[in-house]
C-alpha positions, -999 to +999 in steps of 0.1 A: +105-070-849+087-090-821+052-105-825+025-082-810+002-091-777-032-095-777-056-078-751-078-105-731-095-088-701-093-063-675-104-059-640-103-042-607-104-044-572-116-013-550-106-030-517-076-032-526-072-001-550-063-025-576-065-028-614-055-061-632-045-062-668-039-091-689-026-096-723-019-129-742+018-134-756+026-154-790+048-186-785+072-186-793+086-156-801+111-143-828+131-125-805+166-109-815+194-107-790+175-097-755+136-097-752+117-077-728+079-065-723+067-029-720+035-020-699+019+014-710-010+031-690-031+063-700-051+084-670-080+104-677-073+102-715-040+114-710-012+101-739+002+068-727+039+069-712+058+039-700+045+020-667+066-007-660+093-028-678+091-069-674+128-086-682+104-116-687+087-110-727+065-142-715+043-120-687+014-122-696-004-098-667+002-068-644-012-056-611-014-017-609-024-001-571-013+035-583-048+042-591-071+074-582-108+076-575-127+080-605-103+084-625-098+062-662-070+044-664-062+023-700-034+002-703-012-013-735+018-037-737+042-042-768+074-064-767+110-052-777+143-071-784+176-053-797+160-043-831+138-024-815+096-029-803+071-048-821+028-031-821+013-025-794-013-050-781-050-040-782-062-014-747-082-020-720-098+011-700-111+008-663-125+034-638-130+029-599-153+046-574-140+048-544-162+062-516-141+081-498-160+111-484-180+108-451-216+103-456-245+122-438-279+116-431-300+146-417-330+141-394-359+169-401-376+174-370-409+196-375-418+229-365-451+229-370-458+203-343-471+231-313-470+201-292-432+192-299-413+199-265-376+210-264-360+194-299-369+210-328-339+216-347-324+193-374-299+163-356-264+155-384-253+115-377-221+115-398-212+081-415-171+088-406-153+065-436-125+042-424-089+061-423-081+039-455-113+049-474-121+020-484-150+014-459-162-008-431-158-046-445-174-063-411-185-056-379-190-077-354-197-050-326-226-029-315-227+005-329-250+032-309-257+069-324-264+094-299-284+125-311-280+156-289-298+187-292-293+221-285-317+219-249-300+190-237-326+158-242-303+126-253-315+101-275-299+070-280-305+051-310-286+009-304-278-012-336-277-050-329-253-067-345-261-103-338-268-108-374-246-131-399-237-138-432-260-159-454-247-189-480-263-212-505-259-245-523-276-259-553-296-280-533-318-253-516-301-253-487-291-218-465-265-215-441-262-194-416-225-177-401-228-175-366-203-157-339-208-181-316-187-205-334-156-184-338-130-214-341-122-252-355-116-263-322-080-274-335-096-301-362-089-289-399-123-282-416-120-297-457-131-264-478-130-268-513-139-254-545-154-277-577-158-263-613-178-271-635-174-299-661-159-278-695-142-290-732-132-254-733-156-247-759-173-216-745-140-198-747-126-221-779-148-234-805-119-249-820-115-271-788-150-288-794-152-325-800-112-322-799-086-342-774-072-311-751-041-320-726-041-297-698-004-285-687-008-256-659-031-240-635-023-206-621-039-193-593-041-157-577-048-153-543-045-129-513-012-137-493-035-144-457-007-167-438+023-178-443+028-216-458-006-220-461-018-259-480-033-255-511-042-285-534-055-281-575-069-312-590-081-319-624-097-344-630-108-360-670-136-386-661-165-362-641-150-362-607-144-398-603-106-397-601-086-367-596-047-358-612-040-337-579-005-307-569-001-296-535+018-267-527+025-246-491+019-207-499+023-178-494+046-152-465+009-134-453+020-101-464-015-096-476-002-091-510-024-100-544-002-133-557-003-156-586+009-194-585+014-219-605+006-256-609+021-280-636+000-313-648+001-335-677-035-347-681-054-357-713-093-359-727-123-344-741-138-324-710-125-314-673-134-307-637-111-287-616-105-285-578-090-262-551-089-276-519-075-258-485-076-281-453-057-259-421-063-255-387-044-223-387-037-206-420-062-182-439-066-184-480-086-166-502-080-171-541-096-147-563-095-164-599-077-194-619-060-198-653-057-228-671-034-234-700-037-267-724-034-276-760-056-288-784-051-323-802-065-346-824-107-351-830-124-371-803-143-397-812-165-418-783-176-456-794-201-475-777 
């Protein structure tokens, strides 16, 4: 029978109404005649039936958007060949909230106020949910709520928008998104992402004090544009020089995607790099995976 998966993590995604599931798979694998992998999903402690069927007994994730409002979903994976299916891997059990339902805030006037003239009922402003319930992600125009009562006096209640979104860096420094600036002006703005220097160890002790040679990066990411320029770098000496694949990305279907890039780079401890340089195309990545193998102990002289 086939080796059996192991369970590594599990996450979701209520933008998107997402849940991600991943499972490590042995290698290699004993496999008879033609291998294949078997996803299994419980909901709301239901008996597990069969979710989806990879051809590929390598996958090593799955992307569900089936899912419910608070509602628990668990998930399993086992691999089969022609003598049948190996154990099931270890479960992994999510739940998303989803606000969905319009929200409402009430305004209590009072009626013990002999002075109060006209208005004295209770005013309703209904918080009306987006048509795909998944709320309002920006706005960038002014809202007014207009309160009307039953004798006719209107009150008018404007919300400025000219606000913007706040970021940080580690040297105390806060930067400020403003609308007024709404375009590169055709000249490619450098944004990049840097990691921080690892030997793997928090995730692997036994890659401590040990040579590790990198091999593959995959990346997932939100299909924005079409043939959008991506670069991942890695680099084995603290950022000085950097081992560096470029590839164009992506059909902007808005899809969740995973990517992968292929290195061959040796030593003790690593930086990595995604870098996105466009005048035009939109990218968003939402994690990376890197793969390497361990090697011989590392010694430093000197």
């Amino acid at each position: 029978m086939p080796e059996t998966p192991t369970y590594r993590w599990i996450k979701g995604y209520p933008a998107t109404t997402m849940i991600e599931f991943h499972w490590s798979t042995p290698s290699p694998l004993s496999i008879s005649g033609t291998g294949y992998l078997e996803v299994y999903r419980s909901a709301a402690g239901a008996a597990y039936a069969l979710l989806h069927t990879y051809g590929d007994e390598y996958t090593e994730y799955h992307y569900d958007y089936a899912i419910s409002n608070n509602v628990e979903y668990a998930y399993k994976v086992r691999i089969c060949d022609d003598s049948g299916c190996g154990s099931f891997s270890g479960s992994g059990s999510l739940t998303l909230f989803l606000d969905e339902d319009d929200d409402t805030i009430e305004l209590d006037e009072s009626t013990s106020d002999n002075s109060e003239i006209g208005d004295i009922d209770t005013d309703t402003i209904t918080l009306a949910e987006s048509a795909s319930g998944t709320g309002v992600i920006s706005d960038s125009t002014t809202d007014t709520i207009t309160l009307l009562d039953n004798v006719g006096d209107v009150f008018t209640l404007t919300l400025k928008t000219n606000y913007g979104y706040y970021l940080g860096d580690f040297s105390g420094k806060i930067y400020y998104e403003s609308d007024e600036y709404g375009s590169d002006n055709g000249t490619a703005i450098n944004a990049y992402w840097l990691s921080k220097e690892t030997d793997f160890s928090d995730v692997d002790e036994e890659a401590m004090s040990k040579f590790k040679t990198v091999y593959k990066a995959r990346l997932f990411y939100v299909d924005k544009t079409a043939g959008t320029a991506v670069i991942v770098s890695v680099s084995n000496d603290g950022g000085t020089t950097w081992t560096s694949v470029g590839r164009n990305i992506g059909t902007g279907d808005g899809t969740t995607k995973s990517i992968e890039f292929f290195f061959i780079k040796t030593g003790d401890t690593f930086q990595f790099k995604i870098d996105h340089n466009d005048t035009e195309g939109k990218f968003q990545w939402l994690n990376m995976e890197v793969f390497y193998s361990v090697g011989g102990d590392y010694f430093q002289i000197g």
